[in-house]
Backbone as CSV, one residue per row, in Angstrom:
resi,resn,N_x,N_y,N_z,CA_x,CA_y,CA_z,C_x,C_y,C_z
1,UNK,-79.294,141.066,-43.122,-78.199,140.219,-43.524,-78.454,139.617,-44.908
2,UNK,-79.465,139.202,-45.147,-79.879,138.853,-46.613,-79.934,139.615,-47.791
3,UNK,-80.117,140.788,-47.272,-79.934,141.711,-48.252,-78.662,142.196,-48.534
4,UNK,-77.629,141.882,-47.351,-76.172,142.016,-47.993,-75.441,141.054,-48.753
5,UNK,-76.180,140.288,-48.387,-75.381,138.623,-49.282,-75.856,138.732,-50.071
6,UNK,-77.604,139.547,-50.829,-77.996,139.636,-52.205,-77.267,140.541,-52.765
7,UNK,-76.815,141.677,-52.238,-76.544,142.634,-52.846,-74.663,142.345,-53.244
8,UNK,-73.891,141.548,-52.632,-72.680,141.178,-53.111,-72.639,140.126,-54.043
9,UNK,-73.797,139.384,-54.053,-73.854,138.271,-54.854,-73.921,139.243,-56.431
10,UNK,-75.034,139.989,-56.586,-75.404,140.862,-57.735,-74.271,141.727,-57.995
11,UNK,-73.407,141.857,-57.510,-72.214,143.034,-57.907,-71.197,142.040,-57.584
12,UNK,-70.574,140.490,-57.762,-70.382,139.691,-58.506,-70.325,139.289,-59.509
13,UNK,-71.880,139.391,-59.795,-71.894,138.972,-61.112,-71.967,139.877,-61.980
14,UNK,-72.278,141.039,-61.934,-72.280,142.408,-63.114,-70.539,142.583,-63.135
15,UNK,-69.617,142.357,-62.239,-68.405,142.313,-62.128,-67.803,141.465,-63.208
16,UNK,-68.037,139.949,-63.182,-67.556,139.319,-64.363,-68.310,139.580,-65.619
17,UNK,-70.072,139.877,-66.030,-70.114,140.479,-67.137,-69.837,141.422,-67.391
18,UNK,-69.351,142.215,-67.081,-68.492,143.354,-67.268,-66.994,143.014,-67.705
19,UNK,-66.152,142.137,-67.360,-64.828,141.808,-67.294,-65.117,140.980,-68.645
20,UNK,-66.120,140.176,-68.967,-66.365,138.986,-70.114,-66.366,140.087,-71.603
21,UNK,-67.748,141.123,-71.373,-67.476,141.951,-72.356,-66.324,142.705,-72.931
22,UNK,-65.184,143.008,-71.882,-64.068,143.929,-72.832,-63.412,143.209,-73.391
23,UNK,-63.152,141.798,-73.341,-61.964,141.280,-74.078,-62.202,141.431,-75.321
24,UNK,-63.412,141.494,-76.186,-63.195,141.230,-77.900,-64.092,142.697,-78.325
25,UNK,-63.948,143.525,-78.395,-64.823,144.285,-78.964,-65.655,144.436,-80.405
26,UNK,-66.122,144.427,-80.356,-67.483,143.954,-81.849,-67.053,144.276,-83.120
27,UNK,-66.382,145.502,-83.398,-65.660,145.879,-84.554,-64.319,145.737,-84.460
28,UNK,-63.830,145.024,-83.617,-61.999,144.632,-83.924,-62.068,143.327,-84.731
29,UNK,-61.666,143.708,-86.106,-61.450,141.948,-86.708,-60.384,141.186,-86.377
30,UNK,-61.147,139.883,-86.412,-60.632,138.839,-85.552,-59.771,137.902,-86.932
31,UNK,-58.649,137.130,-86.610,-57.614,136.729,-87.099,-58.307,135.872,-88.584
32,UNK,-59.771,135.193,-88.492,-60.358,134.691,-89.663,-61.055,135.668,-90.867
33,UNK,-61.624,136.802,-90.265,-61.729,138.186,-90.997,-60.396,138.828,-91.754
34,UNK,-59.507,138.676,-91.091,-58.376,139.523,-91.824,-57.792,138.499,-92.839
35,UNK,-57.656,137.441,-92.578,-56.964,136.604,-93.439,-58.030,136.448,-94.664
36,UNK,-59.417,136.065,-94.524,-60.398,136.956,-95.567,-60.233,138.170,-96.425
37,UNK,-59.708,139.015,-95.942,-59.840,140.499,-96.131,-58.563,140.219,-97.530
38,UNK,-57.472,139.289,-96.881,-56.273,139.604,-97.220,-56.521,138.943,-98.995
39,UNK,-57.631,137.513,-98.836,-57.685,136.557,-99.835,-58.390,137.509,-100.968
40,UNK,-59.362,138.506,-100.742,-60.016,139.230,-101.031,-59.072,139.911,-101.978
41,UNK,-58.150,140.268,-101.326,-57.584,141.354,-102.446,-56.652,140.948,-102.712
42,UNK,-56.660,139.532,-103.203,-55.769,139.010,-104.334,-54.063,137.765,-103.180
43,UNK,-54.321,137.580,-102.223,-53.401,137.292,-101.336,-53.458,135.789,-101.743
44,UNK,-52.223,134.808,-101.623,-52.734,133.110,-101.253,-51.638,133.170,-100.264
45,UNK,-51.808,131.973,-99.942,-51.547,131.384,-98.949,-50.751,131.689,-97.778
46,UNK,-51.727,132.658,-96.919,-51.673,133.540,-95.726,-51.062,132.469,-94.348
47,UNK,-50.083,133.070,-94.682,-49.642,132.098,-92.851,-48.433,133.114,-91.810
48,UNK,-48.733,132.914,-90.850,-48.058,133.250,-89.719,-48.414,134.558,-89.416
49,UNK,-49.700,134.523,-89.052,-51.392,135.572,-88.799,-50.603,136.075,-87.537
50,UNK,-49.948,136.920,-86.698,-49.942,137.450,-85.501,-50.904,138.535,-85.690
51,UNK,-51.140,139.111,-83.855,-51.966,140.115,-83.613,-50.827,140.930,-83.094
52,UNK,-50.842,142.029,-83.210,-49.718,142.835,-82.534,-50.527,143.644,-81.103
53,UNK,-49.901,144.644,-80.325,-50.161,145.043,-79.154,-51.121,146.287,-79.269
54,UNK,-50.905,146.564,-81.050,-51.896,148.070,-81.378,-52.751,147.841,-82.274
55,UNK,-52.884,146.422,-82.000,-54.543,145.812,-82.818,-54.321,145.536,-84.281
56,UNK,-52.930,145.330,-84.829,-52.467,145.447,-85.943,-52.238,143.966,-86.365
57,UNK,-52.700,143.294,-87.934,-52.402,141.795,-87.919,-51.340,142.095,-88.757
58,UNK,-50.564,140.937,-88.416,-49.158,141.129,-89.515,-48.799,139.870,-89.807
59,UNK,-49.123,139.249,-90.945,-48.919,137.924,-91.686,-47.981,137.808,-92.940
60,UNK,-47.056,136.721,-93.378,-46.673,136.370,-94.639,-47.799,136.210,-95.673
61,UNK,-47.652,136.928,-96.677,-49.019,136.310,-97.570,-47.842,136.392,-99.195
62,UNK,-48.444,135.652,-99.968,-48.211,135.589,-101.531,-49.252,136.355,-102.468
63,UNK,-48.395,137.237,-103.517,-49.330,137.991,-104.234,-48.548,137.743,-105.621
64,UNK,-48.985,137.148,-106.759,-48.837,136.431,-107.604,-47.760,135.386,-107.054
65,UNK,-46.464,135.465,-107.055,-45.550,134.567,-107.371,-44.278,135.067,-105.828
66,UNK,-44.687,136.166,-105.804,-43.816,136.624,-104.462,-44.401,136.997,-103.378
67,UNK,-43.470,136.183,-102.123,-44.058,136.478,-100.830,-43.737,137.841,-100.125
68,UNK,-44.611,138.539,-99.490,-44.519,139.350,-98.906,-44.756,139.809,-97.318
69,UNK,-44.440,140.541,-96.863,-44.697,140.864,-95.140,-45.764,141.873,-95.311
70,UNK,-47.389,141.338,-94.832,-48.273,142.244,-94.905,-48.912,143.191,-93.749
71,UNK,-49.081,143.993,-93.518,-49.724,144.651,-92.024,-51.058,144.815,-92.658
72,UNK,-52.039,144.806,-91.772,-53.239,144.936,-91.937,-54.124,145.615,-90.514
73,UNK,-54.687,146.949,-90.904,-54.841,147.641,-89.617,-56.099,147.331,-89.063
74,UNK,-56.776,147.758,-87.991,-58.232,147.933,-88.057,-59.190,148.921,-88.352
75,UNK,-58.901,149.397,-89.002,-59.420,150.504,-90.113,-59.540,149.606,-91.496
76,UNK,-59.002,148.915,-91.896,-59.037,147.722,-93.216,-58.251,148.388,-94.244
77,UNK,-57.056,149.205,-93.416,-55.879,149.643,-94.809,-54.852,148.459,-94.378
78,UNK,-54.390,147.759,-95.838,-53.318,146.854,-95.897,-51.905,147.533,-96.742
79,UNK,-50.620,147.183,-95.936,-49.955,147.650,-96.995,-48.742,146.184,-96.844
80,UNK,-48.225,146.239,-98.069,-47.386,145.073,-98.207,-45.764,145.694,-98.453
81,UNK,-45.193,144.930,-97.850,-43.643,145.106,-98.302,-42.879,144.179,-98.543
């Protein structure tokens, strides 16, 4: 009997570290990276950062004097329109 209550207790818990690890994966940049990325190549004042459903950020940013609608992938290609 002890050894079944050890053995559900242990496949419990590998259950939630398992469930803890998939949410963020290590190379998906995260919403402070991209808005970086964006300042980087010439962007100001980055606002209204969404994440989309295909890992895609899509923010208002300014590039000299006009605002634009930017996508930014996770691959680190940006294109502006």
């Amino acid at each position: 009997m002890t050894r079944f209550v050890l053995a559900a207790v242990l496949m419990a818990i590998a259950g939630s570290a398992t469930a803890q690890t998939k949410t963020n994966p290590a190379n998906a940049p995260g919403a402070a990276d991209t808005k970086i990325r964006l300042q980087t190549l010439g962007y100001k004042d980055v606002h209204d950062l969404r994440r989309g459903p295909d890992g895609q950020w899509t923010a208002k940013a300014a590039r000299g004097n006009v605002e634009k609608s930017v996508t930014s992938s996770p691959n680190g290609s940006v294109i502006a329109r």
